[in-house]
Every structure is written in structure tokens, then in C-alpha cells.
Backbone bond lengths (Angstrom), bond angles and torsions (degrees), N, CA, C in turn:
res aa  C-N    CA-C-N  psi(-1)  N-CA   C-N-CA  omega(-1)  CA-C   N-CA-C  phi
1 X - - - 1.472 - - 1.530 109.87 -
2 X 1.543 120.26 130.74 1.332 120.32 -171.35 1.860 89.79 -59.31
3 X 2.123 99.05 154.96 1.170 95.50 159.60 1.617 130.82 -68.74
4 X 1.480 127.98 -11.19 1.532 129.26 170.20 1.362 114.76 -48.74
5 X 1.594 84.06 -79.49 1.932 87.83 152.59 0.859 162.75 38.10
6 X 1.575 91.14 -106.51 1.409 106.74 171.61 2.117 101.17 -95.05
7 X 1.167 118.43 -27.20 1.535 118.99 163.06 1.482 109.06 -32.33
8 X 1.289 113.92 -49.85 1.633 126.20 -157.75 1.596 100.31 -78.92
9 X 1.298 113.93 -44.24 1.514 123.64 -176.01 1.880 95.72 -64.25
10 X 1.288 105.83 -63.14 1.790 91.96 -176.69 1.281 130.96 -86.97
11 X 1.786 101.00 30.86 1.665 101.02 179.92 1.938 94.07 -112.15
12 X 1.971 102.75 8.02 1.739 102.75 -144.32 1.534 76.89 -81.27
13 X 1.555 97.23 -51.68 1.745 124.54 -177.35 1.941 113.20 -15.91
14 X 1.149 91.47 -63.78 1.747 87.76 -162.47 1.781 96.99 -88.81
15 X 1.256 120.56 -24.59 1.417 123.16 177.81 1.640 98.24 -60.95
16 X 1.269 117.91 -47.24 1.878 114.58 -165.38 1.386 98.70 -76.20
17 X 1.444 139.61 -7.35 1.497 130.59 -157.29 2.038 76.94 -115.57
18 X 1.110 117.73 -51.14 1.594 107.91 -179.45 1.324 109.92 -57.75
19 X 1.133 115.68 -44.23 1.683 104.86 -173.91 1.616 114.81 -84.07
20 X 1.200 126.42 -36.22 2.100 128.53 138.71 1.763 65.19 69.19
21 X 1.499 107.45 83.76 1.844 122.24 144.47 1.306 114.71 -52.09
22 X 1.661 111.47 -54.11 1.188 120.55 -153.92 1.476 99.23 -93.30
23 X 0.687 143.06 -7.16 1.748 158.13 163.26 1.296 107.25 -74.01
24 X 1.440 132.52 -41.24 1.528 132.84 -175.54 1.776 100.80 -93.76
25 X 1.729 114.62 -4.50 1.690 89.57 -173.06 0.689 134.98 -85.66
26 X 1.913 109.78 -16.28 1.768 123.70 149.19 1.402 130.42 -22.64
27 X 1.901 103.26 -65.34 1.253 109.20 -164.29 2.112 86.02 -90.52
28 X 1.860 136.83 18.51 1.188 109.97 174.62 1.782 98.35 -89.97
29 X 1.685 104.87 -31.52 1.513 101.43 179.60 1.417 133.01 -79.60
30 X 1.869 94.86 -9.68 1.646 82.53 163.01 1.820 121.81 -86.96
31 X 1.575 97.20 -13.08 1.568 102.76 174.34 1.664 102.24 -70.73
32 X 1.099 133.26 -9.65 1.975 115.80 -160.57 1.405 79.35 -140.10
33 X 1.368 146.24 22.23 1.549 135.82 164.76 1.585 92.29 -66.83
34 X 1.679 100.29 130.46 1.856 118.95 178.08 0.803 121.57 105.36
35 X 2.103 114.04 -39.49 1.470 100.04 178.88 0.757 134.00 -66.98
36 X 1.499 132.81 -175.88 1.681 140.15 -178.10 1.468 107.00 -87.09
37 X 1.041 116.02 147.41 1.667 121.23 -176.33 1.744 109.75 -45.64
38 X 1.921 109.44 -51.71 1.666 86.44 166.10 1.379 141.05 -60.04
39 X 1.477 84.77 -15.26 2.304 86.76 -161.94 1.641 71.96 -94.74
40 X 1.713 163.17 -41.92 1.191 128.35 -176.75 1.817 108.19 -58.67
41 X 1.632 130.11 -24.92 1.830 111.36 -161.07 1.710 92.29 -85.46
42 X 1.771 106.08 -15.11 1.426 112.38 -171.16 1.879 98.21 -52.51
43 X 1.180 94.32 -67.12 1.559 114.44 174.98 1.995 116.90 -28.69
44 X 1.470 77.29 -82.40 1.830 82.61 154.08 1.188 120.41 -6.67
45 X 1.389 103.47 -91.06 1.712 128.95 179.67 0.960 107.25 -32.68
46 X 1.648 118.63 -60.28 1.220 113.38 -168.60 1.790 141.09 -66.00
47 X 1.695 86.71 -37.52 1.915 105.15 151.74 0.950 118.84 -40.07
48 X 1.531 111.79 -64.76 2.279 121.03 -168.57 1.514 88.95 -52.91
49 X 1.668 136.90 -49.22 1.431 117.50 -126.64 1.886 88.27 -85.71
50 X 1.271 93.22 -37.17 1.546 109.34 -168.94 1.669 115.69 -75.32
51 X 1.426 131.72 -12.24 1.152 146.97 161.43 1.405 97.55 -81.67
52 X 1.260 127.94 -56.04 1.833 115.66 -175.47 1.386 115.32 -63.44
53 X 1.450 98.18 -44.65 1.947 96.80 176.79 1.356 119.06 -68.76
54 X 1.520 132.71 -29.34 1.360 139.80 151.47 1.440 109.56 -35.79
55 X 1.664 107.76 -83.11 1.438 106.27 -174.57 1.662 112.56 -69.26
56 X 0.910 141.26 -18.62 1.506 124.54 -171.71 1.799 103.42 -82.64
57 X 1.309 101.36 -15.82 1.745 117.57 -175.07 1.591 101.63 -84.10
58 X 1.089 119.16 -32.33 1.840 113.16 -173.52 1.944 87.95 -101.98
59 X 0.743 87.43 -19.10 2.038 82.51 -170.05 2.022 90.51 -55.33
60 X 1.614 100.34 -46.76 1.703 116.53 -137.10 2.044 73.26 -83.71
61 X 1.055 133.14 -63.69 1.560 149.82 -164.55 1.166 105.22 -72.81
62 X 1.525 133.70 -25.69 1.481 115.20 -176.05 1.381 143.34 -81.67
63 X 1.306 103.58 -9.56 1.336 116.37 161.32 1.462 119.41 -97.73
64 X 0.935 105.27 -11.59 1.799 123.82 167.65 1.645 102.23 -62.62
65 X 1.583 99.06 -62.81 1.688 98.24 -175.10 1.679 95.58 -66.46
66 X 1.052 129.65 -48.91 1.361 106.97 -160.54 1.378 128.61 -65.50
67 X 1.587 119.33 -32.31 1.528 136.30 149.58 1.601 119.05 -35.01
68 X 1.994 115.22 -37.38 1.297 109.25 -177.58 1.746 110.36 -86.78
69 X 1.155 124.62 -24.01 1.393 145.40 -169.87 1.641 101.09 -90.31
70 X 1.253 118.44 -40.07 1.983 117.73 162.27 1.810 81.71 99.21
71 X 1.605 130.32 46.89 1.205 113.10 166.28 1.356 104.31 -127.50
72 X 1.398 101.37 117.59 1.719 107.26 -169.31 1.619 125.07 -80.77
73 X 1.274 122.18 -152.02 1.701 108.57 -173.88 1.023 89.21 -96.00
74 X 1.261 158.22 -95.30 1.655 157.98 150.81 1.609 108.15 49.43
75 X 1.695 119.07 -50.90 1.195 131.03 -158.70 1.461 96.64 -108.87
76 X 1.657 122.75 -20.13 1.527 105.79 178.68 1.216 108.23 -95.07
77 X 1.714 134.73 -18.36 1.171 139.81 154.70 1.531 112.89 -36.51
78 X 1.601 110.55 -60.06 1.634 91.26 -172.17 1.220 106.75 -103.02
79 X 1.501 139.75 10.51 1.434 124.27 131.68 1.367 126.14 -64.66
80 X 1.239 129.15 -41.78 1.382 137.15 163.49 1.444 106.44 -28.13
81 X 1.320 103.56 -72.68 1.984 130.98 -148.93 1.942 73.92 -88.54
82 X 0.935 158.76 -24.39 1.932 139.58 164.33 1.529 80.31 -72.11
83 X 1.399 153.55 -110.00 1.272 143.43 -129.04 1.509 103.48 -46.98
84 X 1.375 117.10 -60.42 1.685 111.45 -171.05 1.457 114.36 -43.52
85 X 1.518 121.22 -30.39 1.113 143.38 -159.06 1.689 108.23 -68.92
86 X 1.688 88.27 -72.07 1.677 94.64 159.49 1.734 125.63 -55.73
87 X 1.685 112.84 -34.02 1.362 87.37 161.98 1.300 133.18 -66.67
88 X 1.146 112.20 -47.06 1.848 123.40 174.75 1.317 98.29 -34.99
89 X 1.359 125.93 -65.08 1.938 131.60 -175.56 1.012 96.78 -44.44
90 X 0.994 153.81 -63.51 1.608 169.25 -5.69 1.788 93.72 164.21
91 X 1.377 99.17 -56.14 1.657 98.53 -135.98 2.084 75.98 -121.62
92 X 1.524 112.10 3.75 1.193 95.88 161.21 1.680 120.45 -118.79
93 X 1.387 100.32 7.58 1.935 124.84 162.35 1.043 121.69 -92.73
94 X 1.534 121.03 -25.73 1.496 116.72 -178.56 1.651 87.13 -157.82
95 X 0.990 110.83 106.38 1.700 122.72 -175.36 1.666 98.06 -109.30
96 X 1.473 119.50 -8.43 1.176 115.75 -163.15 2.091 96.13 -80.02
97 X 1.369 124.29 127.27 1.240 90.48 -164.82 2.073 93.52 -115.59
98 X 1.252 131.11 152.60 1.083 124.46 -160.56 2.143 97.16 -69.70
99 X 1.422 104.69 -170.61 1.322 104.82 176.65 1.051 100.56 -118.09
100 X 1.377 121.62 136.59 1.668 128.15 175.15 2.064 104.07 -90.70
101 X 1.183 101.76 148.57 1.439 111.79 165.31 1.606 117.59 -59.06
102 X 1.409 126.66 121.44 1.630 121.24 -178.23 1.568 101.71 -77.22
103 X 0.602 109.02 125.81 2.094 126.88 157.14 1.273 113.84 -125.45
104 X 1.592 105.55 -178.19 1.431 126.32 -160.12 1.608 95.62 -54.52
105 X 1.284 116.71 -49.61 1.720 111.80 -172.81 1.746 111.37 -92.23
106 X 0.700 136.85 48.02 1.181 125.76 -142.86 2.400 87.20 -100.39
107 X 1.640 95.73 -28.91 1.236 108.62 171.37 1.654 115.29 -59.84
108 X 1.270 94.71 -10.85 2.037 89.09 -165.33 1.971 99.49 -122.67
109 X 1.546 90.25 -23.57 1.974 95.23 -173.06 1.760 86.45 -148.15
110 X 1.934 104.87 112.94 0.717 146.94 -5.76 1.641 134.92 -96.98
111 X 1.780 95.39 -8.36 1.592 99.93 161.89 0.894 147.35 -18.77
112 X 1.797 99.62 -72.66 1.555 126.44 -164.05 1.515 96.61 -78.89
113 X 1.384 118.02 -52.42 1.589 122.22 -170.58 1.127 102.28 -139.48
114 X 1.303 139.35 112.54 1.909 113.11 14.50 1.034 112.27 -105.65
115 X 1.646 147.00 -8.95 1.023 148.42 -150.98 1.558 93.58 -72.21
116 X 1.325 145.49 -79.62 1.286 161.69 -144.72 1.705 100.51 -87.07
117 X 1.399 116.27 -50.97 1.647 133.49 -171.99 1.458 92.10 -124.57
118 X 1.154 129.23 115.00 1.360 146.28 -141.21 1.979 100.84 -166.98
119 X 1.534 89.24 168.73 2.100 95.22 -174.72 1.413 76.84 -68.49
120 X 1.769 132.93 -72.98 0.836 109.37 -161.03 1.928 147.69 -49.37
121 X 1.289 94.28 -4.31 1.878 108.25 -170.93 1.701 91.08 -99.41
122 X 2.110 119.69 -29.16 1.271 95.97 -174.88 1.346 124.75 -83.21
123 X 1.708 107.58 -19.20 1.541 132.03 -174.22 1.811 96.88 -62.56
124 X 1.260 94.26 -45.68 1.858 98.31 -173.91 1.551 106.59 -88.77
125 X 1.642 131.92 7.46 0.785 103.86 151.84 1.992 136.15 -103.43
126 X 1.678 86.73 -8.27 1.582 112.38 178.77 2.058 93.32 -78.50
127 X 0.875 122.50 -60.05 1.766 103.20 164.90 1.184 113.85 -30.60
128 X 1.207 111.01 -84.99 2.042 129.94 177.62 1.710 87.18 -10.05
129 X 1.155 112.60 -84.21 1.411 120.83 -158.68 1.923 110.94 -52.26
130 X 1.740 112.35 -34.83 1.366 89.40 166.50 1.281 115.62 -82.35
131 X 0.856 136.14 8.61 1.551 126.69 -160.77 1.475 104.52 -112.66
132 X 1.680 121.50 -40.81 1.461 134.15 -171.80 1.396 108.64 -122.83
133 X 1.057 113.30 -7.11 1.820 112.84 -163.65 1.256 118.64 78.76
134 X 1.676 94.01 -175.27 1.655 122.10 174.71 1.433 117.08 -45.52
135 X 1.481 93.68 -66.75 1.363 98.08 -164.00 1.808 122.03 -62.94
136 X 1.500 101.72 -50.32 1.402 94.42 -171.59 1.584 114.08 -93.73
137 X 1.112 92.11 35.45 2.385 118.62 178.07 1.324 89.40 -114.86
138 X 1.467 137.26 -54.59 1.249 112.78 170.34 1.621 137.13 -83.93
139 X 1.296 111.10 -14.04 1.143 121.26 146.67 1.439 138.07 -58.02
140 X 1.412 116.91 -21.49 1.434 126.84 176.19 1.823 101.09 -96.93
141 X 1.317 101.02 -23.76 1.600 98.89 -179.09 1.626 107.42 -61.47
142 X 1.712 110.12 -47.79 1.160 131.80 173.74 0.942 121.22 -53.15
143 X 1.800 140.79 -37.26 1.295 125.41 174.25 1.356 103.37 -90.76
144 X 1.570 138.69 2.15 1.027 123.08 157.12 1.269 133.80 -72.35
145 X 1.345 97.54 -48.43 1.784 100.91 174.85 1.597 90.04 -62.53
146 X 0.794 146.81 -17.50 2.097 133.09 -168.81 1.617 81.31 -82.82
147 X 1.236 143.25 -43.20 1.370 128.33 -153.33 1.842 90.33 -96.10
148 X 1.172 122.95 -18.46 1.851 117.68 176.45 1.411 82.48 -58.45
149 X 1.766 112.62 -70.89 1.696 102.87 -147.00 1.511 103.91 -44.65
150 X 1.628 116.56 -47.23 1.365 101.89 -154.16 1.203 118.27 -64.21
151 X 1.955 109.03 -25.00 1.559 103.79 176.49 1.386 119.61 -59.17
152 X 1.580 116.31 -33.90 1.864 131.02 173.59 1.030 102.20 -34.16
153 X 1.393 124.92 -69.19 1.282 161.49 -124.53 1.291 107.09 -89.93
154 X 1.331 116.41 -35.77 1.670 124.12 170.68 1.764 115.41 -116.97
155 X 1.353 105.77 33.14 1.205 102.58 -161.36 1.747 109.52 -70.94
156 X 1.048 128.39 -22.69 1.727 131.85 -161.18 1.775 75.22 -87.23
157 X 1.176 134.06 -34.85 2.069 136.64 -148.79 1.647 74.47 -63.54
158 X 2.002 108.53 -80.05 0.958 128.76 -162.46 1.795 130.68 -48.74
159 X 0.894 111.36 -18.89 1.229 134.07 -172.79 1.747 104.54 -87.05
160 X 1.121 93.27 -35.81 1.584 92.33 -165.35 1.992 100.04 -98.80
161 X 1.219 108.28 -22.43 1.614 112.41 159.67 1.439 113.32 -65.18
162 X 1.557 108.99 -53.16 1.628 103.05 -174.79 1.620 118.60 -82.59
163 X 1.210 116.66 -19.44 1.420 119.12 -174.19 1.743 108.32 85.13
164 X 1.229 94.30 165.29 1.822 85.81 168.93 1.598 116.85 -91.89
165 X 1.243 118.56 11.44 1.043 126.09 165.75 1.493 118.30 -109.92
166 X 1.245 128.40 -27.18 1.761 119.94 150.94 1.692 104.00 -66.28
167 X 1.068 136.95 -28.32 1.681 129.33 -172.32 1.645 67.11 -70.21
168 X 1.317 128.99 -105.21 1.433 127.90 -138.46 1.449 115.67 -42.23
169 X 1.109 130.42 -29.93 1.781 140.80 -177.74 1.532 91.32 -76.10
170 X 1.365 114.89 -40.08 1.867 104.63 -178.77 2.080 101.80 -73.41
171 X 1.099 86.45 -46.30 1.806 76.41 -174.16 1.854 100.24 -85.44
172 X 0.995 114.94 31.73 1.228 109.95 145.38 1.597 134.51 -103.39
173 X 1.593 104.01 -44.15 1.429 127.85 160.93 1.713 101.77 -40.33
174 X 1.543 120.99 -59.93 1.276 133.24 173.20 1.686 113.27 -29.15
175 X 1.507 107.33 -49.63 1.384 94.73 -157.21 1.270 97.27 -95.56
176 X 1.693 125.83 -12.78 1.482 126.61 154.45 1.529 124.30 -37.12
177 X 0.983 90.10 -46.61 2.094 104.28 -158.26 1.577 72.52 -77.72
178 X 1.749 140.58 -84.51 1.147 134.01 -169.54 1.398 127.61 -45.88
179 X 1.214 123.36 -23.96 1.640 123.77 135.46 1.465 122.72 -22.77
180 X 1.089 109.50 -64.99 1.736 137.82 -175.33 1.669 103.74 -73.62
181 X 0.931 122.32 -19.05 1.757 119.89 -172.22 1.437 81.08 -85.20
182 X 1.397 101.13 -68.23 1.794 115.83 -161.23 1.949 101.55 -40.67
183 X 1.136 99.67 -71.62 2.100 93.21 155.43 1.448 132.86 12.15
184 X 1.564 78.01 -74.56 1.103 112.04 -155.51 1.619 109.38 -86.34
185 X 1.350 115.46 -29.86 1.621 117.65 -179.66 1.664 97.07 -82.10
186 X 1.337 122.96 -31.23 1.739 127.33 175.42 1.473 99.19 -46.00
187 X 1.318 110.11 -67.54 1.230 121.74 -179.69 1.210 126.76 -25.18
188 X 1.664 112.90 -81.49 1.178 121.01 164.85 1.954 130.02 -46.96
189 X 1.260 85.83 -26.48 1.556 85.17 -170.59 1.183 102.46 -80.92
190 X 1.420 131.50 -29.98 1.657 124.69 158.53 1.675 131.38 -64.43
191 X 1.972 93.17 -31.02 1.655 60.01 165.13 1.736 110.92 -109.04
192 X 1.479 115.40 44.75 1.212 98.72 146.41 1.541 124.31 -107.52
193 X 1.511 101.86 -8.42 1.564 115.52 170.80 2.362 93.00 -64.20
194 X 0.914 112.55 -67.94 1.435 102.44 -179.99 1.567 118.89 -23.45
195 X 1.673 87.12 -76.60 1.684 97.88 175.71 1.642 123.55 -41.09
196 X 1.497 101.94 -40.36 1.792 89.57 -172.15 1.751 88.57 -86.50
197 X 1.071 142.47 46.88 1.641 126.41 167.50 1.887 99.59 -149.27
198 X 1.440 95.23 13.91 1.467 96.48 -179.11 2.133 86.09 -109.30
């Protein structure tokens, strides 16, 4: 398997468990319960455009800011992977999540950012990029948000296949596996904090 490839396949991995579609479609259908089928794809639209311009904007700037501020990858790994950490705890102690009021933006604040493009989707996408690069970090960003819309997009289909109790058992598994990333980036980022001071 070329290395791109397979880069793109294991940068898709921790990006689809940070961004947890099926974990946000609870709280997307109680935000667009009433509307009309256009003002819900309006919504849609507006999440994907506003999750890509978020993340493709900290992907392109984040090592930029971190080079001017003197905070290296080592130190955003295990700050990163401590926040993901507490969310995962977070979202596997009180998973119950409140309901926000829908308005005119409701596609761009709280959809688009943070719900969908979140610390956790940007922390995992500034890793992605040292570990695999540019290309297949924005490419995995890209078939994710394509798999958000489609979950949006079929949300009354999906809902009624999984129950509200497979949505919650799936966004539970979710914040498991992201438990284990968060781990796992602590991990690494210490022992490369060791290594570069050895």
C-alpha cells in the first residue's frame, strides 16, 4: 500500500473518533426539530462549510502560532491529549448534553464550531499533520466532514435505525476510543519531551 495511502487511512482514524458525527446527531436534531427540510440542508451547509474553514485555518496557522509563542509539538501533544482526555471523561460522566436555542446561525455557532470542529478535532488535527502531513490531514479532514453532512443529511433515516439508545452506546464507544487517543498523545509527547532533553 502506497505510503499516502495508507497516511490518509490513519490520520481518518483518530479525526472520525474526535469529530463523533454520530454522537453530535442527537443534540443536531434537537437543535433543527420543526424546521422545514430547506432551512434543516440550510443548516447542514452551514456546519460542513464552517467546520472546513475552522479546521483547514488552524491546520494552515497552527504551527505558525506555535513556532511564534516557542510552544513545540511535544507540549501540544500532552496539552492537547490532557483536554481530549477531560472531554472523553467528560462526555462519558455526563453524556447528557443540555439543548441550545436554534437561530439564524445555529449552522455556524454551535454546529459548525465546536460541536463538529471542536479542541478536540483541532488538537487531532495539528498531530495528524506532524505525524502524516498536509496532505493526507486534509484529506482525512475532508472525508470526514463528507461523512458529518451525510449523517445531517439522513438524520430522521438514522435515528430511527439506531434508536436513541444505539446513538448513545455509539457516542459512548466514541468517547472510549478518544479516551485512548488522548493516552496515547500524553504518552508520546513525554517521551519525546525526554528524548529531545536527553
Amino acid at each position: 500500500m502506497p505510503w499516502e495511502i495508507k497516511s490518509c487511512l490513519l490520520a481518518i482514524i483518530p479525526i472520525f473518533v474526535a469529530m463523533d458525527a454520530i454522537g453530535v446527531l442527537p443534540i443536531f436534531i434537537s437543535l433543527t426539530e420543526g424546521m422545514q427540510e430547506d432551512e434543516r440542508k440550510r443548516v447542514v451547509r452551514d456546519s460542513i462549510l464552517t467546520g472546513f474553514v475552522v479546521g483547514l485555518g488552524f491546520l494552515i496557522l497552527g504551527k505558525f502560532i506555535f513556532g511564534f509563542i516557542g510552544v513545540t509539538i511535544p507540549d501540544f501533544k500532552v496539552a492537547g491529549g490532557t483536554i481530549l482526555l477531560i472531554i472523553a471523561i467528560h462526555d462519558l460522566l455526563f453524556p447528557e448534553k443540555k439543548r441550545r436555542v436554534a437561530g439564524g446561525t445555529v449552522g455556524i455557532v454551535p454546529l459548525g464550531m465546536p460541536l463538529i470542529v471542536g479542541p478536540a478535532v483541532l488538537t487531532t488535527i495539528i498531530i495528524a499533520v506532524d505525524a502524516y502531513g498536509y496532505l493526507p490531514t486534509i484529506t482525512s479532514l475532508i472525508i470526514n466532514l463528507a461523512f458529518a453532512w451525510w449523517v445531517f443529511s439522513r438524520a430522521d433515516l438514522l435515528v430511527r435505525f439506531l434508536g436513541e439508545g444505539g446513538a448513545k452506546g455509539v457516542a459512548k464507544v466514541a468517547s472510549l476510543l478518544l479516551a485512548a487517543i488522548a493516552v496515547m498523545m500524553i504518552r508520546m509527547g513525554i517521551i519525546e519531551m525526554i528524548q529531545g532533553s536527553i
